[in-house]
N, C-alpha and C positions, 0 to 999 in steps of 0.2 A: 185296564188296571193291571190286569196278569196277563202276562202272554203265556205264562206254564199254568194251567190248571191243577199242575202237582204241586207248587212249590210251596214248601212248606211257611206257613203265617203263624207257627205256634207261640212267638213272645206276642203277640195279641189278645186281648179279652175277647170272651163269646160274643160279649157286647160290641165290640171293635171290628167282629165278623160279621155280626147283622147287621151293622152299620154298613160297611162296606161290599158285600153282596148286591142289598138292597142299593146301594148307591150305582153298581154296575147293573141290575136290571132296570136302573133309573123312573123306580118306584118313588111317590111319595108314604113318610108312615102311617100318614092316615089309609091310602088307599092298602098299603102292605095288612096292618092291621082289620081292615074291612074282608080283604082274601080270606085271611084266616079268621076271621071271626069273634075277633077281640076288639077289645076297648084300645083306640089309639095311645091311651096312655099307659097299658098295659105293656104293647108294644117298645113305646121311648123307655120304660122301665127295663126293657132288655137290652135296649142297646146303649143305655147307660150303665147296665152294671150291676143297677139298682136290685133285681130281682131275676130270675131263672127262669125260663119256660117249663112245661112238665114234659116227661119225653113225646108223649104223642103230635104235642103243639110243635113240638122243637123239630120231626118227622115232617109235617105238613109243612112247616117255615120253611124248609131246605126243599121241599118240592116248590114251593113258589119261588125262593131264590135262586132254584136251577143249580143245586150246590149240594154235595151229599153233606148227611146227618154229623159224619165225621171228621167233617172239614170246617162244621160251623163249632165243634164241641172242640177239636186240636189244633185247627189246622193243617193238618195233612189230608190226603186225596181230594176228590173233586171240589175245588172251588170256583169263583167268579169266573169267568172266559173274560176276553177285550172285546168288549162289541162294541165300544166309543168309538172303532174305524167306521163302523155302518150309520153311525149317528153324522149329520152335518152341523155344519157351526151352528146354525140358531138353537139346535136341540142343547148342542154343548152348553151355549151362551144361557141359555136358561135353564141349566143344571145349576152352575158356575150362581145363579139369582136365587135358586131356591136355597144353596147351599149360604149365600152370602145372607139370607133371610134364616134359618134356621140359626144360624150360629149366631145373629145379632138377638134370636129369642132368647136364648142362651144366654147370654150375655145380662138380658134384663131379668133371668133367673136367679143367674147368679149373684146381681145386686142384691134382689130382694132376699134371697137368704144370705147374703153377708150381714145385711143391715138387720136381719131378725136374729141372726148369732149375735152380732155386738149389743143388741138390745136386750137378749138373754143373759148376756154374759154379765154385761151392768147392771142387769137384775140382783144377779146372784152374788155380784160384790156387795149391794146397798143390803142386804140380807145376810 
């Protein structure tokens, strides 16, 4: 992913860095969340956006990502390394599967809160 472990990633969310970490230590986030000791949905609630870690969590998280503290909070200093060269294609090929599965959860997420906004919303016209 980085060949500079400096370079700066600060137009990125925090969210968009534990996303991306964890995607270079080619964790899943159930197993990332099981390391540190949380609820998997705790987890996807960080690297959606949704929610903050508290600092200590956020300490531990960057020791499991291999990534300092303040490179998961700006951007700047140690982030991800490239270790996709030491991976072979099938490891790749089935990164490339969980990611393709992941984003189609996603996807039936996002339906079903779309269709519970428009349902809300026509709620609150007929009222």
């Amino acid at each position: 992913m980085f060949a500079d472990q400096n370079a700066p990633h600060y137009d990125d969310t925090l969210g968009g860095r534990i996303s991306l970490a964890r995607g270079v230590k080619a964790i899943s986030a159930k197993e990332a969340a099981q390391q540190l000791g949380v609820l998997p949905s705790s987890w996807n609630a960080w690297e959606c956006d949704r929610d903050t870690p508290r600092v200590n969590r956020l300490t531990m998280m960057a020791g499991i990502l291999g990534v300092s503290p303040t490179w998961l909070l700006t951007g700047h200093g140690n982030g991800p390394l490239d270790h996709t060269a030491d991976h072979d294609r099938g490891d790749l090929l089935q990164a490339i599967r969980e990611i393709s599965d992941d984003l189609a959860a996603l996807d039936r997420r996002m339906r079903v809160l779309s269709r519970r906004f428009e349902r809300d919303a026509m709620a609150c016209e007929v009222d």
